[in-house]
PDB file as gemmi writes it, atoms N, CA and C in Angstrom:
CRYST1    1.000    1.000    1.000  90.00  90.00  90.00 P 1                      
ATOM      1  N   UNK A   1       0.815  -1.192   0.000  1.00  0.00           N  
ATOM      2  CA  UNK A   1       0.000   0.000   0.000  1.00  0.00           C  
ATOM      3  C   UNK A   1       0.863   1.262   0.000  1.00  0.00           C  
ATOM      4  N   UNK A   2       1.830   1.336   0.367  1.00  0.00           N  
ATOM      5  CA  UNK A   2       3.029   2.187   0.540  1.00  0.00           C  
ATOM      6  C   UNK A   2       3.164   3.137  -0.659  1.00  0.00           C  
ATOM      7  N   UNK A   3       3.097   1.915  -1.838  1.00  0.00           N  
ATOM      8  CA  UNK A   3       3.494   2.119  -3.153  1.00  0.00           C  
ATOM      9  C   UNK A   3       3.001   2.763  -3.801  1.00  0.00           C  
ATOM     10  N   UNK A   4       1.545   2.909  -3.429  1.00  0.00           N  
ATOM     11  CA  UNK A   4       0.920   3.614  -4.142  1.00  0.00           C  
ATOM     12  C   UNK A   4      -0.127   4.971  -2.941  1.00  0.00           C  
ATOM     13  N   UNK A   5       0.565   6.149  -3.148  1.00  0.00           N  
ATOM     14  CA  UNK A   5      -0.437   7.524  -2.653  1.00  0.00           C  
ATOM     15  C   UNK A   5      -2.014   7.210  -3.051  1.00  0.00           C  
ATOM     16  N   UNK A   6      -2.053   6.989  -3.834  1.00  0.00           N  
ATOM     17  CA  UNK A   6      -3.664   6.675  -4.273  1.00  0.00           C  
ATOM     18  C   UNK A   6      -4.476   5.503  -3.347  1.00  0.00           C  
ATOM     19  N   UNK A   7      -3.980   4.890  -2.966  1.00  0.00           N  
ATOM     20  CA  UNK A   7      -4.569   3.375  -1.688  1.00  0.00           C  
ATOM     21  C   UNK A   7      -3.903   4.178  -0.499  1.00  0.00           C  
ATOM     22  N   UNK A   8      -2.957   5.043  -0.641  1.00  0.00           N  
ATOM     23  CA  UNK A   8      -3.132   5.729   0.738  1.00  0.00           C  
ATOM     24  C   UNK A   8      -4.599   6.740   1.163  1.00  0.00           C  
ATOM     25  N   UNK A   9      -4.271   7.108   0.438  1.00  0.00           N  
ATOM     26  CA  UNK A   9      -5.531   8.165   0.455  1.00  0.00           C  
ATOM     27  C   UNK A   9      -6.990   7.253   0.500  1.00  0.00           C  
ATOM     28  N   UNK A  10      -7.184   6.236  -0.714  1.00  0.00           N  
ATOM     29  CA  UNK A  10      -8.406   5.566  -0.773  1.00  0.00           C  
ATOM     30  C   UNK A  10      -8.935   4.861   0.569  1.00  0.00           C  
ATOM     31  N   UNK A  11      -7.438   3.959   1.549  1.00  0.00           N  
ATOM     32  CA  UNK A  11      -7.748   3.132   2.458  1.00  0.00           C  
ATOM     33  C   UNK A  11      -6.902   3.207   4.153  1.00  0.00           C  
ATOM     34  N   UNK A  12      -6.528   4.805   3.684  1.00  0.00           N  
ATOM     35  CA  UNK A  12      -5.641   4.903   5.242  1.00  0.00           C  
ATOM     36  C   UNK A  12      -4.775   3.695   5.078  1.00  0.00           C  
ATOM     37  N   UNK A  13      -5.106   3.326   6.287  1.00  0.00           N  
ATOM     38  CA  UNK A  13      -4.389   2.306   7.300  1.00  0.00           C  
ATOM     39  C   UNK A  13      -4.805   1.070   7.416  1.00  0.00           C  
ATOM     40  N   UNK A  14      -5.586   0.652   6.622  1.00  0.00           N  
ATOM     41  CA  UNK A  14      -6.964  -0.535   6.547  1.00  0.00           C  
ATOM     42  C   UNK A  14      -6.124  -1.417   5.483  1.00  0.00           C  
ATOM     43  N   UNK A  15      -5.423  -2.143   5.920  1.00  0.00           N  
ATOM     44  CA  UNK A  15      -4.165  -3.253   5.091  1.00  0.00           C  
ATOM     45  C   UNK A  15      -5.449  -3.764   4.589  1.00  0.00           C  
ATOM     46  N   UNK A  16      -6.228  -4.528   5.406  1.00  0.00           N  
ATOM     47  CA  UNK A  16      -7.444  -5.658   4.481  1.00  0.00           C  
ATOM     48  C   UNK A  16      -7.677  -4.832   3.644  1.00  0.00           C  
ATOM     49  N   UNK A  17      -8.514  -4.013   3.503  1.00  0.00           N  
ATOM     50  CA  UNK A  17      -9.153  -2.779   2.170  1.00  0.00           C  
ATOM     51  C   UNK A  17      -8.143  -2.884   1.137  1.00  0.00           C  
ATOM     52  N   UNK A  18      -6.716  -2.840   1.574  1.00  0.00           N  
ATOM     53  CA  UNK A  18      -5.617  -2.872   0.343  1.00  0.00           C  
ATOM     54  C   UNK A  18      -5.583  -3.942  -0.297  1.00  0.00           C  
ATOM     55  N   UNK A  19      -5.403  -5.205   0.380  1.00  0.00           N  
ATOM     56  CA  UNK A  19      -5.312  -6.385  -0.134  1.00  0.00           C  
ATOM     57  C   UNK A  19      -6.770  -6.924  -0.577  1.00  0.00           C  
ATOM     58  N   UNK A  20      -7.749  -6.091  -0.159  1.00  0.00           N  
ATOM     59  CA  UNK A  20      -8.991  -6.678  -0.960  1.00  0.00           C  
ATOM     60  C   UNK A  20      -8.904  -6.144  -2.535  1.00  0.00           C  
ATOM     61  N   UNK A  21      -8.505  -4.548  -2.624  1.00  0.00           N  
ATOM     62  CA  UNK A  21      -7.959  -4.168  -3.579  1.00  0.00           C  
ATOM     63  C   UNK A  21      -7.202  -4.382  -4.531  1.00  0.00           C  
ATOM     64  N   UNK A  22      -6.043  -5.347  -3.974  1.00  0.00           N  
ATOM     65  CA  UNK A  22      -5.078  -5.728  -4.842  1.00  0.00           C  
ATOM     66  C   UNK A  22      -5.588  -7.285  -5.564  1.00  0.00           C  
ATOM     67  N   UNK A  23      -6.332  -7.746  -4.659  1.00  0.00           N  
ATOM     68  CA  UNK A  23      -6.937  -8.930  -5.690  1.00  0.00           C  
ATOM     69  C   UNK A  23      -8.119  -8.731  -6.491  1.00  0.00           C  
ATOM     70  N   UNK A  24      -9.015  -8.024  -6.451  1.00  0.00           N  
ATOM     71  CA  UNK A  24      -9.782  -7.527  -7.021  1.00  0.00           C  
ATOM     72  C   UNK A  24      -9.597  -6.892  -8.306  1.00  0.00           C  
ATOM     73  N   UNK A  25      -8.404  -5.487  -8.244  1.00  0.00           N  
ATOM     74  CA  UNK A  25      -7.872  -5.063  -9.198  1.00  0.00           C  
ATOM     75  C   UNK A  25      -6.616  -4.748  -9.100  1.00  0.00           C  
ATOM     76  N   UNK A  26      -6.114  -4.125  -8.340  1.00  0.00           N  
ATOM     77  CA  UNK A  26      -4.406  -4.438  -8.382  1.00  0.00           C  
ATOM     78  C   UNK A  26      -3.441  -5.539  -9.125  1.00  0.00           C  
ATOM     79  N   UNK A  27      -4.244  -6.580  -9.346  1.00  0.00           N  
ATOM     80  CA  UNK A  27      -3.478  -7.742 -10.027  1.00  0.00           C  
ATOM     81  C   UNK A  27      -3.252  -7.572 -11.466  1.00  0.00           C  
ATOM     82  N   UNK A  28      -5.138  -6.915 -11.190  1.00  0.00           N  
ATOM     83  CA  UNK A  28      -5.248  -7.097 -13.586  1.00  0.00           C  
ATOM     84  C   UNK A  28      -4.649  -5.705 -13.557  1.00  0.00           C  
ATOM     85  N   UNK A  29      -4.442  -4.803 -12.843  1.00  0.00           N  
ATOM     86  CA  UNK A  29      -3.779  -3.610 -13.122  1.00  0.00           C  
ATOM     87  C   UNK A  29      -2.169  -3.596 -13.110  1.00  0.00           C  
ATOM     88  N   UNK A  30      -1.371  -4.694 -12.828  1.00  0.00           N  
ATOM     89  CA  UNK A  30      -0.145  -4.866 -12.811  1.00  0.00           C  
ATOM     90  C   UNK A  30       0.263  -4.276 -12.271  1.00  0.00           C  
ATOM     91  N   UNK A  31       0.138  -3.747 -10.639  1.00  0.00           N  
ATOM     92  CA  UNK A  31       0.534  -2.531  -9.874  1.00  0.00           C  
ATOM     93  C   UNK A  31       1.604  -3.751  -8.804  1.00  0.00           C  
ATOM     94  N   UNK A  32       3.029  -3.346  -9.096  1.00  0.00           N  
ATOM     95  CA  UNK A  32       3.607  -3.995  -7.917  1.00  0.00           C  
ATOM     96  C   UNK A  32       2.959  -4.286  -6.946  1.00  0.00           C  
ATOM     97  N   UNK A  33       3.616  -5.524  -5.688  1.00  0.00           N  
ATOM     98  CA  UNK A  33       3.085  -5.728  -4.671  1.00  0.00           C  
ATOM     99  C   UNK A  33       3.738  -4.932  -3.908  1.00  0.00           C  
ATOM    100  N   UNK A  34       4.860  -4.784  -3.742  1.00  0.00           N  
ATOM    101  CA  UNK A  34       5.638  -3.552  -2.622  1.00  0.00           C  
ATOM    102  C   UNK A  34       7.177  -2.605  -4.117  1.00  0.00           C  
ATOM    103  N   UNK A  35       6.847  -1.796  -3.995  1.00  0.00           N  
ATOM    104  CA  UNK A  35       8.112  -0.709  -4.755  1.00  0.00           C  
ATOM    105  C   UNK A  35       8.549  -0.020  -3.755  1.00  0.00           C  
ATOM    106  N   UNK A  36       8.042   0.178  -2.707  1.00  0.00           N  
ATOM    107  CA  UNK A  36       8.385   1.599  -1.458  1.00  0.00           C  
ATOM    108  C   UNK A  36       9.935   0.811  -1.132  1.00  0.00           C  
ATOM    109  N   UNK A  37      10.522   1.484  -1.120  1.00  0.00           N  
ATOM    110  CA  UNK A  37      11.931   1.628  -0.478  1.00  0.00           C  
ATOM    111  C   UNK A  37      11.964   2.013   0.740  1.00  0.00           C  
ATOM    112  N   UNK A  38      11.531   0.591   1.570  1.00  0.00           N  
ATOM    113  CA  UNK A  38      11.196   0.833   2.833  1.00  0.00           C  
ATOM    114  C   UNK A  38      13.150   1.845   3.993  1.00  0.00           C  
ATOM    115  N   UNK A  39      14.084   0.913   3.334  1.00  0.00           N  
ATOM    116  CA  UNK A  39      15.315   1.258   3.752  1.00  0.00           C  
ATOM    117  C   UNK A  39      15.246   2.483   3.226  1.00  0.00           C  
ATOM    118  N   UNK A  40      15.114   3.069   2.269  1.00  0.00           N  
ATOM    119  CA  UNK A  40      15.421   4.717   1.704  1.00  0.00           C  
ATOM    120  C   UNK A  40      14.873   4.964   2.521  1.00  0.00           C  
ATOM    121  N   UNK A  41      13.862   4.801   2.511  1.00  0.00           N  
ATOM    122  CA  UNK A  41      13.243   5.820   4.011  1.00  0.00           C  
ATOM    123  C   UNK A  41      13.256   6.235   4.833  1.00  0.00           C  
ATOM    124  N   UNK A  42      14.486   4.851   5.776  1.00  0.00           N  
ATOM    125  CA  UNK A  42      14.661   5.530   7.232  1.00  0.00           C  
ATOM    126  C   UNK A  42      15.961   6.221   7.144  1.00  0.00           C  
ATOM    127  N   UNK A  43      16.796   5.434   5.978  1.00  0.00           N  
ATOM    128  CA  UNK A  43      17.864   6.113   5.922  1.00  0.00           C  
ATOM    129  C   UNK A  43      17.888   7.741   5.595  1.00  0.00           C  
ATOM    130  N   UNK A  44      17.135   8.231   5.149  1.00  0.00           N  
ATOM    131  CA  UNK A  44      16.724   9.328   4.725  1.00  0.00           C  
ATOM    132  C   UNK A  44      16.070  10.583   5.721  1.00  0.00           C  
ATOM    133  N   UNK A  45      15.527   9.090   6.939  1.00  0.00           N  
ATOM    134  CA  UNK A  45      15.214  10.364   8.476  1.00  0.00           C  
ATOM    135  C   UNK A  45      15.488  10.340   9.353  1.00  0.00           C  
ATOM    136  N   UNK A  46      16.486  10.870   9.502  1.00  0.00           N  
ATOM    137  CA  UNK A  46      17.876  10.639  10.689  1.00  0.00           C  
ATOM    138  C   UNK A  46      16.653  10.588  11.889  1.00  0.00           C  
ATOM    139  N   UNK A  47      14.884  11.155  12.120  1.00  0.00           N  
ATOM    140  CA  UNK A  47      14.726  10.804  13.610  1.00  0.00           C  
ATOM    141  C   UNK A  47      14.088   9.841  13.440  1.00  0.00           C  
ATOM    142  N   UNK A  48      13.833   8.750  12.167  1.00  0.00           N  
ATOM    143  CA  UNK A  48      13.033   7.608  11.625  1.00  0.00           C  
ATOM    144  C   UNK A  48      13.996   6.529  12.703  1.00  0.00           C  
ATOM    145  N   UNK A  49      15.442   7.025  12.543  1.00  0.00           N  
ATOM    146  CA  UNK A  49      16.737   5.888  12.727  1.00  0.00           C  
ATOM    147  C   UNK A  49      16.508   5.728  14.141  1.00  0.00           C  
ATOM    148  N   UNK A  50      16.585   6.879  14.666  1.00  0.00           N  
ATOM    149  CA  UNK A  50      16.823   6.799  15.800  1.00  0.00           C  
ATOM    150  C   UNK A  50      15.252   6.001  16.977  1.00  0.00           C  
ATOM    151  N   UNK A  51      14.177   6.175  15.596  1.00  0.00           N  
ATOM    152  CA  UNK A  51      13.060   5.611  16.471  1.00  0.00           C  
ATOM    153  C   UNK A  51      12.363   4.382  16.098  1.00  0.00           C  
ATOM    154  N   UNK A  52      12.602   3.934  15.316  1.00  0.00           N  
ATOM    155  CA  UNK A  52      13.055   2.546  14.237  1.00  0.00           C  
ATOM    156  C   UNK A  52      13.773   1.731  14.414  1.00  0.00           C  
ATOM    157  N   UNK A  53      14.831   2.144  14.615  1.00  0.00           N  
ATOM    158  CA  UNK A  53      16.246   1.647  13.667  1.00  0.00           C  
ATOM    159  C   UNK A  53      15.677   0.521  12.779  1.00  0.00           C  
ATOM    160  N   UNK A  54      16.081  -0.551  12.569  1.00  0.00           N  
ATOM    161  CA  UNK A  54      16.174  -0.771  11.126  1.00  0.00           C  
ATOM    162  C   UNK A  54      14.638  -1.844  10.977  1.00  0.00           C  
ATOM    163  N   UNK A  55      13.707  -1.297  11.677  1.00  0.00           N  
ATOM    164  CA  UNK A  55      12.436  -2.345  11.469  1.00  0.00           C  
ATOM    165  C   UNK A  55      11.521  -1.634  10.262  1.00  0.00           C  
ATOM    166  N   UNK A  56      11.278  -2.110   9.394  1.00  0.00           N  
ATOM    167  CA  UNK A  56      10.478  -1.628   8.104  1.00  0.00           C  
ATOM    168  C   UNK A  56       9.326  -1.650   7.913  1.00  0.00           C  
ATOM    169  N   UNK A  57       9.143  -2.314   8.842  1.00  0.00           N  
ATOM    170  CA  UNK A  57       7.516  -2.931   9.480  1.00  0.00           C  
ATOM    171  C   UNK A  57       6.654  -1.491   9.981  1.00  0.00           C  
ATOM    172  N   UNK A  58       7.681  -1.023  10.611  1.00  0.00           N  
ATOM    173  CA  UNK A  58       7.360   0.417  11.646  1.00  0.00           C  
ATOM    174  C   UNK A  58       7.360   1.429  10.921  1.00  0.00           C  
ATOM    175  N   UNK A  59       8.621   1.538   9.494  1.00  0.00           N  
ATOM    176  CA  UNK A  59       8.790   2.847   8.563  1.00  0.00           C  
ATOM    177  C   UNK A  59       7.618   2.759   7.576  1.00  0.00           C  
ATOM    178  N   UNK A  60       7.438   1.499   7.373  1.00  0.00           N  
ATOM    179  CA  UNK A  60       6.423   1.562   6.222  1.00  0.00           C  
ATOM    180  C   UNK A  60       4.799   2.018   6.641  1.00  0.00           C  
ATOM    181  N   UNK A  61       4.551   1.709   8.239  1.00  0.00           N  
ATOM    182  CA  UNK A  61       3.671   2.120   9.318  1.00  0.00           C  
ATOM    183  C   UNK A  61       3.183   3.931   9.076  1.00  0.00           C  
ATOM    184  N   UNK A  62       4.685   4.215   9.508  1.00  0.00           N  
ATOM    185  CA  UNK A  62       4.775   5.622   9.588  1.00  0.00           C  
ATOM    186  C   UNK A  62       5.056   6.601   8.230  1.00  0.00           C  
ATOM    187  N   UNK A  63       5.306   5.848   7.249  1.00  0.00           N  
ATOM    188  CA  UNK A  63       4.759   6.423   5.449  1.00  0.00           C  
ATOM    189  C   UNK A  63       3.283   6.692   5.375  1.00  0.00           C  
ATOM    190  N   UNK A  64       2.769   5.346   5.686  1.00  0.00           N  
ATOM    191  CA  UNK A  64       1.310   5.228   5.189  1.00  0.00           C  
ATOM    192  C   UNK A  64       0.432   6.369   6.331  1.00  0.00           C  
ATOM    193  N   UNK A  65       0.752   6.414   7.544  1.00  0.00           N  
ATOM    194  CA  UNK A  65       0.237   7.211   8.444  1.00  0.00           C  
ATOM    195  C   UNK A  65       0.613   8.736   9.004  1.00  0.00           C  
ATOM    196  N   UNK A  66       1.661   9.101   8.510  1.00  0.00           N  
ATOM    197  CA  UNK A  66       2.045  10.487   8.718  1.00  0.00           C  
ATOM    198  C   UNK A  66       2.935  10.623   7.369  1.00  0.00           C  
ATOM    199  N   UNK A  67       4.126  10.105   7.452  1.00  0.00           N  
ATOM    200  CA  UNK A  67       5.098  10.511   6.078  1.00  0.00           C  
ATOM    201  C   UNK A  67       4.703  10.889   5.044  1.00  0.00           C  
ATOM    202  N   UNK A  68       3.476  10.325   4.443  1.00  0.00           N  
ATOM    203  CA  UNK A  68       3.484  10.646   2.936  1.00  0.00           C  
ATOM    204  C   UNK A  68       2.905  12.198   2.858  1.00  0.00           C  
ATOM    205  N   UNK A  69       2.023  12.563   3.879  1.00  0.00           N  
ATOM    206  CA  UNK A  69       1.266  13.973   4.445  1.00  0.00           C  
ATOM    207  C   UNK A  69       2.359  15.018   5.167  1.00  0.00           C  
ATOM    208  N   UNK A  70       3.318  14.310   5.172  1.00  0.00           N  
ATOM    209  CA  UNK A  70       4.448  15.164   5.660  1.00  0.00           C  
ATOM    210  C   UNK A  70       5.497  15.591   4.324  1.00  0.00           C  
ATOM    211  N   UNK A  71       5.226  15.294   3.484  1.00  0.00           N  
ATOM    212  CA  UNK A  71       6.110  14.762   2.439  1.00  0.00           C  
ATOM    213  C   UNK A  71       7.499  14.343   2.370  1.00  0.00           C  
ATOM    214  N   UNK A  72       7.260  13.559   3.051  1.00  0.00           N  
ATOM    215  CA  UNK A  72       9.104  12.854   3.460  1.00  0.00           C  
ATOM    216  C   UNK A  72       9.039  12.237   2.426  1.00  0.00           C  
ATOM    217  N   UNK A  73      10.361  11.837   1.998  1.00  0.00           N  
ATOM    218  CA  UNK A  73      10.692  10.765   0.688  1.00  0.00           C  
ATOM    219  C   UNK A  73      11.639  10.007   1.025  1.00  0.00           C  
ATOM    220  N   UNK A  74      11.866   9.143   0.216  1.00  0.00           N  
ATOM    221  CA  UNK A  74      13.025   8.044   0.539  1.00  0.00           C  
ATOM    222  C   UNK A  74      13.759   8.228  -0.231  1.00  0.00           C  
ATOM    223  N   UNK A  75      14.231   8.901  -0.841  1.00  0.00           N  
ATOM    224  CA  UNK A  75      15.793   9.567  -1.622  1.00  0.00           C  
ATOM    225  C   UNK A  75      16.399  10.670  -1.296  1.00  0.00           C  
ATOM    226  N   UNK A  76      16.214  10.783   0.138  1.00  0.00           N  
ATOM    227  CA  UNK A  76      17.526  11.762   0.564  1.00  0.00           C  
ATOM    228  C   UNK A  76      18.850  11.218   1.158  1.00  0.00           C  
ATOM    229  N   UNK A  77      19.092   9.816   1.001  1.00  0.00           N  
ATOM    230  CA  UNK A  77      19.744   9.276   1.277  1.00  0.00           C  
ATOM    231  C   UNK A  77      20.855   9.099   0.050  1.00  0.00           C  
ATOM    232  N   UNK A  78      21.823   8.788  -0.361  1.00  0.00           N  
ATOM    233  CA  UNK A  78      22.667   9.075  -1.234  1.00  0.00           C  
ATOM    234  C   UNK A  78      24.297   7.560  -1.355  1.00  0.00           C  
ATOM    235  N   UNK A  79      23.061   6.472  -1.441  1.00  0.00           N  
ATOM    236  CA  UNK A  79      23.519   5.031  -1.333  1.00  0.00           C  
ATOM    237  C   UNK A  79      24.939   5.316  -2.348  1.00  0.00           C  
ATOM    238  N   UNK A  80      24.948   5.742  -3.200  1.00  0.00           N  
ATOM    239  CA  UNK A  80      26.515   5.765  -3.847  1.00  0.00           C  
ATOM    240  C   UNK A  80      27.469   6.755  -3.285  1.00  0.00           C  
ATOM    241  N   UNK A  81      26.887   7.799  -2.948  1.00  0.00           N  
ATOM    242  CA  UNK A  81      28.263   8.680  -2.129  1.00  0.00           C  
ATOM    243  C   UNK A  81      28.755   8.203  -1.311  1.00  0.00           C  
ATOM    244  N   UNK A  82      27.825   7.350  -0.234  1.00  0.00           N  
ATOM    245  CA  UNK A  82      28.054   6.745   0.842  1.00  0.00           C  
ATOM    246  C   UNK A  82      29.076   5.502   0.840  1.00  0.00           C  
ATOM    247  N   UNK A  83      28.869   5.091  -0.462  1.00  0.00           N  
ATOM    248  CA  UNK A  83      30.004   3.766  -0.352  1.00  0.00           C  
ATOM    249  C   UNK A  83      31.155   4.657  -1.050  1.00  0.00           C  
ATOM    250  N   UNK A  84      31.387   5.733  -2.382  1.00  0.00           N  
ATOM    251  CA  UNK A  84      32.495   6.156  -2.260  1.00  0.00           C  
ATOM    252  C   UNK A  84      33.249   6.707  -1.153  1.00  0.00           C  
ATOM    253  N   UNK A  85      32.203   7.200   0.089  1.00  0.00           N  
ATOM    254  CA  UNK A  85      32.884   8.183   0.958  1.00  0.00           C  
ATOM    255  C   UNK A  85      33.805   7.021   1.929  1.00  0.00           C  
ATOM    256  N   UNK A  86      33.550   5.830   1.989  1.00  0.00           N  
ATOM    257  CA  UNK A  86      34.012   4.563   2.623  1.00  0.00           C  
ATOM    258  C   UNK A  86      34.669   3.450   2.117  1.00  0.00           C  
ATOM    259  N   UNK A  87      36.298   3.766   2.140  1.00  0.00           N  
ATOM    260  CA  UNK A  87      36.662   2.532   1.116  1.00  0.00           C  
ATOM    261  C   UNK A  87      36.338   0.834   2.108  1.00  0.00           C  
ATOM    262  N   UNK A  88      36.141   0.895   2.924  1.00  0.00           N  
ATOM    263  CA  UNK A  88      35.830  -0.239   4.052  1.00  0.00           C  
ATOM    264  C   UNK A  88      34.339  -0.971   3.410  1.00  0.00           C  
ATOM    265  N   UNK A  89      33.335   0.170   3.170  1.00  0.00           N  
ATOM    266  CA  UNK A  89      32.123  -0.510   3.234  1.00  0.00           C  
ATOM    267  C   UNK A  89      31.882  -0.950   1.459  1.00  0.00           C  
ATOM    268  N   UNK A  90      32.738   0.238   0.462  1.00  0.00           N  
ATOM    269  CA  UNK A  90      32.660  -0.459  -0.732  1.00  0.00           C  
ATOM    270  C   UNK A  90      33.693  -1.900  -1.028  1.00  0.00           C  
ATOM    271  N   UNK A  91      34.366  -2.044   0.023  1.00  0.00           N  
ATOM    272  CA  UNK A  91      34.947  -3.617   0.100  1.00  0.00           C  
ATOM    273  C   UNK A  91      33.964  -4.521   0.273  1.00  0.00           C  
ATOM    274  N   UNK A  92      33.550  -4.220   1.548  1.00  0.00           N  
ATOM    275  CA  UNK A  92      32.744  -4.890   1.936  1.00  0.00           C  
ATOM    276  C   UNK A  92      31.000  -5.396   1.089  1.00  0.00           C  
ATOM    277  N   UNK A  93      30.640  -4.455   0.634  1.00  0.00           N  
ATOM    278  CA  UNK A  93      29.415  -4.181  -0.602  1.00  0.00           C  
ATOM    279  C   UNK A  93      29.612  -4.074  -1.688  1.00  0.00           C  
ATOM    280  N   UNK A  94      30.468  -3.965  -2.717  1.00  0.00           N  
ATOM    281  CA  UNK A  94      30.586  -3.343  -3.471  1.00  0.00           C  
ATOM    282  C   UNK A  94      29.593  -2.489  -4.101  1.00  0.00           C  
ATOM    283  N   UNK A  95      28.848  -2.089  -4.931  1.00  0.00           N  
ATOM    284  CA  UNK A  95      28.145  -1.291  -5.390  1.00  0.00           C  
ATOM    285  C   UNK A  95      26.768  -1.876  -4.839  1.00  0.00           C  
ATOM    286  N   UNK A  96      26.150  -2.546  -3.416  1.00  0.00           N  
ATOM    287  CA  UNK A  96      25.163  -2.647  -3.409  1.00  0.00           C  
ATOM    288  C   UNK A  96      24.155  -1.769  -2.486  1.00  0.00           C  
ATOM    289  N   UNK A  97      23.675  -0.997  -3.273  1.00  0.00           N  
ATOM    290  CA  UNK A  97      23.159   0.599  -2.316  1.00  0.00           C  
ATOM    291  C   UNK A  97      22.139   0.070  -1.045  1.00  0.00           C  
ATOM    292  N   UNK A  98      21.207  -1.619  -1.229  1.00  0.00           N  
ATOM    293  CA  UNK A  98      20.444  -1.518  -0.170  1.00  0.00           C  
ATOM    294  C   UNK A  98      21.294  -2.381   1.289  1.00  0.00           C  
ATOM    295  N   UNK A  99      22.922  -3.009   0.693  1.00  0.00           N  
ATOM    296  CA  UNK A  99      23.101  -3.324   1.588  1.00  0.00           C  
ATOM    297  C   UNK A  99      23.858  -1.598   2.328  1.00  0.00           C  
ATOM    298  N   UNK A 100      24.490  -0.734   1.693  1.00  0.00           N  
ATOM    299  CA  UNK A 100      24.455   0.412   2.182  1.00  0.00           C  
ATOM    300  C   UNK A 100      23.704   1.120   3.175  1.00  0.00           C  
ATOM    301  N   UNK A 101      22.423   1.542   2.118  1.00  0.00           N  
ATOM    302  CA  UNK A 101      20.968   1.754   3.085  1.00  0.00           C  
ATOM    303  C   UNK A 101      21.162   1.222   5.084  1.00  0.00           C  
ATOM    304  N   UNK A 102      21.166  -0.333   4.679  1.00  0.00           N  
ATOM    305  CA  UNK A 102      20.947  -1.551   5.724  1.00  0.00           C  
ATOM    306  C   UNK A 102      22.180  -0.791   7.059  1.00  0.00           C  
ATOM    307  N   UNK A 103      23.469  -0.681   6.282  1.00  0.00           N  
ATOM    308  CA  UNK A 103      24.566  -0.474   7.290  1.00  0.00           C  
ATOM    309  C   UNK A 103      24.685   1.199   7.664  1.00  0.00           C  
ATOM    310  N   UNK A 104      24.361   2.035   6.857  1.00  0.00           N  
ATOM    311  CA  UNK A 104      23.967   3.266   7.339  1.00  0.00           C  
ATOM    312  C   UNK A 104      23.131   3.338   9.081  1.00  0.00           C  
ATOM    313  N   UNK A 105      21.806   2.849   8.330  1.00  0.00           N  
ATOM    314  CA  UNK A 105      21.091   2.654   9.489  1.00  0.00           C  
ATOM    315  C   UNK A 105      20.984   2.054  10.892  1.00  0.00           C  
ATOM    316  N   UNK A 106      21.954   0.850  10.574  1.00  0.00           N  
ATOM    317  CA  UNK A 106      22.192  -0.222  11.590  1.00  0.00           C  
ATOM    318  C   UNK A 106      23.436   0.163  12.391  1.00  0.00           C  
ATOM    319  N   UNK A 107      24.162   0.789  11.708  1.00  0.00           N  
ATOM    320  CA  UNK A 107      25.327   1.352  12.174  1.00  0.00           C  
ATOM    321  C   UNK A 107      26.278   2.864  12.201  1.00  0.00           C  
ATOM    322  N   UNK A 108      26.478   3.145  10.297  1.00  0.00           N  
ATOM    323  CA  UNK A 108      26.772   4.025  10.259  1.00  0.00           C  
ATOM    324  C   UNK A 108      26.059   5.267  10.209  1.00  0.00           C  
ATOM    325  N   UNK A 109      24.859   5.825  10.638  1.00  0.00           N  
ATOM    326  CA  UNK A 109      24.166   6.776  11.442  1.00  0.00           C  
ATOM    327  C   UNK A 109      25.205   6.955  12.520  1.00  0.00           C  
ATOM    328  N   UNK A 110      24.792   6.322  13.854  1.00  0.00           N  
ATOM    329  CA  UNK A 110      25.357   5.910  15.115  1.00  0.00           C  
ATOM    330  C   UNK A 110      26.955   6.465  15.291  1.00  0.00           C  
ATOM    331  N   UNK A 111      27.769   5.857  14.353  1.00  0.00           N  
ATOM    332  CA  UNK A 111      29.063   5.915  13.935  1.00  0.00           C  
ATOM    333  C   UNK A 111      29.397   7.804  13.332  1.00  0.00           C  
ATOM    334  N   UNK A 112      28.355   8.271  13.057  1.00  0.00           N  
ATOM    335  CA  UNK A 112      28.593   9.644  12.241  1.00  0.00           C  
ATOM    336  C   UNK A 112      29.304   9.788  11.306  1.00  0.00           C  
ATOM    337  N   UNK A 113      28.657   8.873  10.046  1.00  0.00           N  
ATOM    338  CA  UNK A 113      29.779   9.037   9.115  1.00  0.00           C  
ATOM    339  C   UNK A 113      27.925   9.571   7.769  1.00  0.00           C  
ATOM    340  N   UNK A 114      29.288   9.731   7.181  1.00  0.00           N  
ATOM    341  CA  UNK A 114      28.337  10.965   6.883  1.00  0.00           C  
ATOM    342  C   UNK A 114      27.870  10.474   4.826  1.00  0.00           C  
ATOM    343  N   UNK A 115      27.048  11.092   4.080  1.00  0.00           N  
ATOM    344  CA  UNK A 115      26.755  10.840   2.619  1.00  0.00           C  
ATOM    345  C   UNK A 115      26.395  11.630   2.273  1.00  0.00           C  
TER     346      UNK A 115                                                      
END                                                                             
């Protein structure tokens, strides 16, 4: 439901209403089942991290129920600067921005390193 502003608006917070939706018509409409970049998200709100940390369960909670009316987005986060700014974590990842995302949040927030 994340994915789409339009089932936000149509069904709040009412997951059944979504998923009655998505079998009904969501299916023949070819509308992904999840696109939200649940990790962009928190990575993106330094007080998401700190009240979250890395549960998606809770960010995707707080999209559908305040974020999207707030207009927060999940691309203020900057998954490639972040591994150039770190030759450690592009060892460790190489170019993979959601394991980035993952270690931002889980760690390098915390750590103050910066993207």
């Amino acid at each position: 439901m994340a994915s789409y502003s339009d089932l936000i608006n149509a069904f709040g917070s009412d997951t059944t209403a979504a998923i009655q939706h998505y079998i009904a018509n969501g299916y023949t409409e070819e509308r992904s089942k999840d696109s939200f970049d649940e990790l962009g998200y928190l990575a993106s709100n330094n007080d998401l991290i700190k009240a979250f940390g890395s549960d998606t369960t809770e960010a995707i909670k707080h999209y559908i129920s305040y974020g999207i009316t707030e207009g927060r987005g999940t691309d203020g986060f900057n998954a490639e600067s972040y591994l150039n700014n770190y030759a450690d974590l592009q060892s460790a990842f190489g170019n993979d921005h959601d394991l980035a995302k993952k270690h931002f949040i889980e760690h390098g927030f915390a750590e103050g390193r910066v993207f």
